[in-house]
C-alpha positions in Angstrom: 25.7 -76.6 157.9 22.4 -76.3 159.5 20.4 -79.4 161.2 16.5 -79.4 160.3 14.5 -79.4 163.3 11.2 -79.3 161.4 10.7 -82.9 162.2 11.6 -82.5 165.8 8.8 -82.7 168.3 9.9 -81.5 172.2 7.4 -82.0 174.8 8.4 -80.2 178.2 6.5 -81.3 181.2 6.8 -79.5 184.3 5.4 -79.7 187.6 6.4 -77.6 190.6 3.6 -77.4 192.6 1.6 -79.8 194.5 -1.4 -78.7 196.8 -2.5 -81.7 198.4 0.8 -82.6 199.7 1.5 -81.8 203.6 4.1 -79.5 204.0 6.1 -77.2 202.1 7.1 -79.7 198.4 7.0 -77.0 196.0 9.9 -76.4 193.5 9.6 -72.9 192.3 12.4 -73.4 190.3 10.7 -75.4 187.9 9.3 -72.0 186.0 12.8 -70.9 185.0 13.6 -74.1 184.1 10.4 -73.5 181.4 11.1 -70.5 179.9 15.0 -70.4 179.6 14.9 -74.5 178.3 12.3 -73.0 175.9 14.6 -70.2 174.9 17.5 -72.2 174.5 15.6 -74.9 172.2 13.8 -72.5 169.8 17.3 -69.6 169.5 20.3 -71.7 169.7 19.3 -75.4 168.9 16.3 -74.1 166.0 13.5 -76.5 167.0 10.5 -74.4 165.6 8.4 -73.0 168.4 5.4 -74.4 167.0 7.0 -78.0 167.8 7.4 -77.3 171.5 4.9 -78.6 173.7 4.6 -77.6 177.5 2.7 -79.0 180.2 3.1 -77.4 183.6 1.5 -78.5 186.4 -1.0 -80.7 184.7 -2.6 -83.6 185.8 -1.1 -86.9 184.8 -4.2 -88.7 182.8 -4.1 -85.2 180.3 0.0 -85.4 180.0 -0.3 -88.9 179.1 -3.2 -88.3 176.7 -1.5 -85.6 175.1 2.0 -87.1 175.1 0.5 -90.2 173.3 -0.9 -87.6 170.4 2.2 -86.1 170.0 5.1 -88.7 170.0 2.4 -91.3 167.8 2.9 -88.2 165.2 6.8 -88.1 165.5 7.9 -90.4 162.6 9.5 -90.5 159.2 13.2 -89.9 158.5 15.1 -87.0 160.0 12.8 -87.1 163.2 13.4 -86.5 166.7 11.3 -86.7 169.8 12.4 -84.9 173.1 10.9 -85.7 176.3 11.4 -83.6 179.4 10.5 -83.6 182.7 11.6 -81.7 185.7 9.7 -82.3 189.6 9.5 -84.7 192.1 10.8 -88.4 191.4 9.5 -90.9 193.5 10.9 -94.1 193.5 8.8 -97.2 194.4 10.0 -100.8 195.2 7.5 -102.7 193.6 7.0 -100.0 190.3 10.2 -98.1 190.4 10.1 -94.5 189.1 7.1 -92.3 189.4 6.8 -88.6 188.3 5.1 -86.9 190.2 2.3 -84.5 188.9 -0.5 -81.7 189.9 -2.8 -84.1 190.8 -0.4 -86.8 192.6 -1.8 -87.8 195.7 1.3 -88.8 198.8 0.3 -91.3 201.4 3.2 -91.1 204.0 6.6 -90.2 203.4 7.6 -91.1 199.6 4.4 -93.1 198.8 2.3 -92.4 196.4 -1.3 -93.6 195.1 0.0 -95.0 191.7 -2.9 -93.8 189.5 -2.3 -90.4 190.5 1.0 -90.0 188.9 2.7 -91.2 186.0 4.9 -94.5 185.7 8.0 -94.5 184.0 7.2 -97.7 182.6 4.4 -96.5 180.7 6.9 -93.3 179.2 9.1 -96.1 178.0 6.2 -98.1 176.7 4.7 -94.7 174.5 8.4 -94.3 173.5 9.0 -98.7 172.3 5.3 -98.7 170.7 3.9 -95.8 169.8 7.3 -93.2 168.9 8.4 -93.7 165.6 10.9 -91.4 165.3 14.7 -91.8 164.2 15.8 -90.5 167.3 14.7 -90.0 170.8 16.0 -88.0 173.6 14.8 -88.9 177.1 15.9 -85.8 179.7 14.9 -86.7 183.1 15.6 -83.9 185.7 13.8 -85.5 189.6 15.0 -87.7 192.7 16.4 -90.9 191.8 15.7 -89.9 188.0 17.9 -93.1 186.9 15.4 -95.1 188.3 13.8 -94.8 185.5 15.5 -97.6 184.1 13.7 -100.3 186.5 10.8 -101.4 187.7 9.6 -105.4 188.2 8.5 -107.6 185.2 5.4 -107.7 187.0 4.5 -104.4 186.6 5.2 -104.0 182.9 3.2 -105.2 180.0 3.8 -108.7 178.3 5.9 -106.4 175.1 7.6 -104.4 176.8 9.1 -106.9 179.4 11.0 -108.0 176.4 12.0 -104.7 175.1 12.3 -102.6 178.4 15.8 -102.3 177.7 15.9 -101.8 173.8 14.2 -98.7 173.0 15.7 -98.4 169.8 17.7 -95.2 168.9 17.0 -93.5 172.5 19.6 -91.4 174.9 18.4 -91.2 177.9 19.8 -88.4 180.3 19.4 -88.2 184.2 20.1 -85.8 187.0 21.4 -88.2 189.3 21.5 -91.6 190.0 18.8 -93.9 191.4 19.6 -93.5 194.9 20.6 -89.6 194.9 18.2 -87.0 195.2 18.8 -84.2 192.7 18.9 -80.3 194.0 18.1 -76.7 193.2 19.3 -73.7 194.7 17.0 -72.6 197.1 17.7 -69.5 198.0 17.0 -68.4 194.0 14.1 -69.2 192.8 14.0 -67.6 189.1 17.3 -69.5 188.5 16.8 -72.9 186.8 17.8 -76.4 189.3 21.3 -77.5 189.2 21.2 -80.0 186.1 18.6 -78.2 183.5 21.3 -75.0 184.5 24.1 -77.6 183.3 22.2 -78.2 180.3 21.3 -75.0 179.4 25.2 -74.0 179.7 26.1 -76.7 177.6 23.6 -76.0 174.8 25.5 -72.4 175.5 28.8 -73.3 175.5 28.8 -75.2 172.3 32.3 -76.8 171.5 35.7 -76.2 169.6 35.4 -73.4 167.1 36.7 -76.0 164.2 33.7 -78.2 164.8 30.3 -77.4 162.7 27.7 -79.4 164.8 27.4 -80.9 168.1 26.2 -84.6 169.5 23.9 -85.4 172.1 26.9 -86.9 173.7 29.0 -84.1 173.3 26.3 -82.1 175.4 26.0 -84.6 178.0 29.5 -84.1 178.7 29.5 -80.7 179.0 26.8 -81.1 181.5 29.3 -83.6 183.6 31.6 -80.3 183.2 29.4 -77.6 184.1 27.8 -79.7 187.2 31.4 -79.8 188.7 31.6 -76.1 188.1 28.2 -75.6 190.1 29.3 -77.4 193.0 31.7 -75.1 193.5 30.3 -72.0 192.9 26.8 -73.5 195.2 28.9 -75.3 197.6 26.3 -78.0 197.6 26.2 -81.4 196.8 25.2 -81.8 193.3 24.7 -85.9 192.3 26.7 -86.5 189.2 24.4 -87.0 185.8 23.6 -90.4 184.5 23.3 -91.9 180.7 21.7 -94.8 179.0 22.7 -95.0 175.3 20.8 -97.1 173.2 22.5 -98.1 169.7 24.2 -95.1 168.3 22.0 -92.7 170.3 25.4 -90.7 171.8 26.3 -89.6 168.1 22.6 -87.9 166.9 23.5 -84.6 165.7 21.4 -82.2 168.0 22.2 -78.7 167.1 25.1 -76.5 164.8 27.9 -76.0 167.2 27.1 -71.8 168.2 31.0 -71.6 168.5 31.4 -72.7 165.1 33.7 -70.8 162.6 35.1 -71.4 159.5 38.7 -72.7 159.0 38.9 -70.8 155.8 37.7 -68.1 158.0 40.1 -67.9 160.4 43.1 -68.0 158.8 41.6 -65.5 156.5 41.3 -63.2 159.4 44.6 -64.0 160.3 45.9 -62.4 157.2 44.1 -59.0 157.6 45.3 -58.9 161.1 48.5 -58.7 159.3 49.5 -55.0 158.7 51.3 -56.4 155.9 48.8 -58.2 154.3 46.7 -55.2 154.7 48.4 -52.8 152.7 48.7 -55.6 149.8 45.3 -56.2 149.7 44.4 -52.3 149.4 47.1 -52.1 146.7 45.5 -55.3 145.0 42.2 -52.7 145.3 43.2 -50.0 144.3 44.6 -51.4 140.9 42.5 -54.2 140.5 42.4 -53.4 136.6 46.4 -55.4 136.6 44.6 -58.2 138.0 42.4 -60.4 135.6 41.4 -62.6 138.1 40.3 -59.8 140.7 38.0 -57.8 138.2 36.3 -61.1 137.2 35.5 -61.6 140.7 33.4 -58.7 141.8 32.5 -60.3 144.9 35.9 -61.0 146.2 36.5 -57.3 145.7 33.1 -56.2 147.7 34.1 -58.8 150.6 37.4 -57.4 150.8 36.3 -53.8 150.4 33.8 -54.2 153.2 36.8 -56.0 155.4 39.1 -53.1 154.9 37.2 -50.0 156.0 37.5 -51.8 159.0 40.8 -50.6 159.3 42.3 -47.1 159.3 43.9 -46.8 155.9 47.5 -45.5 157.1 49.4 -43.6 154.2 52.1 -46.3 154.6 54.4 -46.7 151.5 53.6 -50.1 149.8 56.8 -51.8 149.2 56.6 -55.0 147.2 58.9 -56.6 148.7 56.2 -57.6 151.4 54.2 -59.4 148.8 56.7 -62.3 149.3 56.9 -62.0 153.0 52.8 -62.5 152.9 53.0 -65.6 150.4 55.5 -67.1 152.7 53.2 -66.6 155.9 50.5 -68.0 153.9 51.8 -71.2 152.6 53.2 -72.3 156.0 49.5 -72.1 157.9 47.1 -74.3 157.1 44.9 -72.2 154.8 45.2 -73.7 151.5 44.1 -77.1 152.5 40.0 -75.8 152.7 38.3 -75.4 149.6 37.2 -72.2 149.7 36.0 -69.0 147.3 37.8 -66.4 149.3 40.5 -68.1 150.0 41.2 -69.3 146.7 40.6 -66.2 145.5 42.8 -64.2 147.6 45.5 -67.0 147.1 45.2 -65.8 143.4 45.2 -63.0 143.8 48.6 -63.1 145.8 50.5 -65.2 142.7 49.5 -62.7 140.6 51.1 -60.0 143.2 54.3 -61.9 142.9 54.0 -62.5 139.2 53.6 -59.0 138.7 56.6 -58.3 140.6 58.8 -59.9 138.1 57.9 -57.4 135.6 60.1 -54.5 136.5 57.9 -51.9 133.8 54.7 -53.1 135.4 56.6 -52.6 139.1 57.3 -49.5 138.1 53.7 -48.4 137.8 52.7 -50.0 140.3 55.3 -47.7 142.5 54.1 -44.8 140.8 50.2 -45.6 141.9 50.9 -45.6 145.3 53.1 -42.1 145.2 
């Protein structure tokens, strides 16, 4: 299967660098978490690269302009909106979450001048009344990034104090709780922070071979896994990732599964790993003019062709006997039960081995070939 990202519109804003803040605040992290996200979404997951919009270190009156542009175009069926932000979360009694940007101005110690960064209120409010899309992904990589979840009536508009927790269709993913600070490693700056790394593995890892696609959910729990695997390998204190699901949200498709192979697949490779079946199949070749079935499928014979001369043809007598032997092998896996060309074809192919068997003139010939 493939999953048609040509509706899908990601917007990755990043901000690792703050000048007028006192003291040393800067996550340099934040550029590897740009370019291997980017990579990761345009190889593996096939959002075009065209679709993928990045805003690093920007000021937050031209993210929100811009973000307002893009997720108001996001809309019609088989759409997705991704919204991304990795940086400093600053959590605020009175507002809740704030993300800090460029221009963000701190007054003290975790407090901000509220027009100079970006509310999460008003990301929820772009994504309730001005994102149409079918689904919407919410990644929030800060401090206290579940936070983003509150923030007092007051402070929110007359709509979306009814709404503010029914954003249709959204999953929304955070680094850490709403009163953990999330981490980097700090001694290695071109490696990504702890959770987009988790991500990014994730996205890697994929899932079971026998599955074609993977959820948004699926993903998130990888991420659970690969954070426990970066606490040990960092030694540091990694807060655990957070979820809000909205509606069905945890089952969007996201991406085809990169581990995926195909059942008829594998068991067909399980056959030529057979010595066995091998040496049927380059009898079934070479006298593919006994076989009707064979010579009306020239591509079988090419697929097969080009699977053998992987293997060194060994001057092995073919005994027919082993026809029977393969059958049997065949019919106890779980082959026949995919619907599948080559595999029906091969399976044909075999019965009309072991028909041909039972003719003891056409045996006989067959014995001959192979002298």
């Amino acid at each position: 299967m493939t999953v048609n990202h040509d509706k899908t519109k990601a917007v990755l804003i990043l901000n690792g660098s703050f000048p007028s803040w006192k003291g040393n605040h800067e996550i340099p992290n934040v550029k590897a978490n740009a370019a291997r996200l980017r990579e990761v979404f345009v190889q593996l997951v096939g959002i075009p690269e065209q679709n993928i919009y990045q805003f690093a270190d920007k000021e937050a009156n031209f993210i929100l302009k811009n973000l307002l542009v893009i997720l108001n175009s996001c809309s019609g069926a088989g759409s997705t909106a991704i919204v991304y932000y990795v940086g400093h979360g600053i959590p605020s009694p009175q507002s809740g979450l704030f993300w800090a940007t460029y221009d963000t101005e701190l007054i003290g110690h975790n407090e901000i001048n509220d027009y100079s960064a970006i509310r999460a209120n008003e990301i929820k409010n772009l994504l309730e009344t001005r994102c149409h899309a079918e689904r919407k992904i919410l990644i929030c990589d800060c401090c206290y990034a579940a936070e983003f979840l509150s923030g007092k009536q007051a402070d929110i508009s007359a709509f979306t104090k009814k709404n503010v927790y029914s954003i249709k269709g959204t999953f929304f993913m955070f680094s850490s709780d709403s009163n953990s600070e999330s981490t980097y490693p700090h001694d290695k700056k071109d490696e990504p922070t702890f959770f987009t790394e988790a991500l990014i593995r994730a996205l890697q890892e994929g899932e079971e071979p026998t599955q074609e696609a993977c959820t948004i959910g699926e993903v998130f729990k990888k991420i659970g896994d690969n954070i426990e695997k970066l606490r040990q390998e960092s030694k540091q204190p990694i807060p655990h990732p957070e979820k809000r699901v909205d509606g069905n949200a945890e089952n969007y498709i996201l991406y085809k599964n990169p581990c995926y192979q195909d059942l008829a697949e594998i068991e067909l490779n399980k056959i030529l790993s057979d010595p066995t079946a091998v040496h049927l199949l380059e009898w079934m070749l070479e006298n593919r003019k006994h076989s009707k079935y064979i010579t009306a499928n020239e591509s079988l014979v090419i697929y097969l062709s080009e699977t053998l001369e992987l293997y060194m043809m060994l001057s092995v007598p073919y005994v027919i006997d082993r026809v029977k032997k393969v059958m049997d092998w065949i019919n106890r896996s779980n082959l026949w039960q995919f619907d599948h060309h080559k595999v029906y074809a091969l399976k044909a192919a075999l019965n009309e081995a072991i028909d041909f068997e039972r003719s003891v003139e056409e045996r006989d010939n067959a014995r001959r070939l192979i002298r």
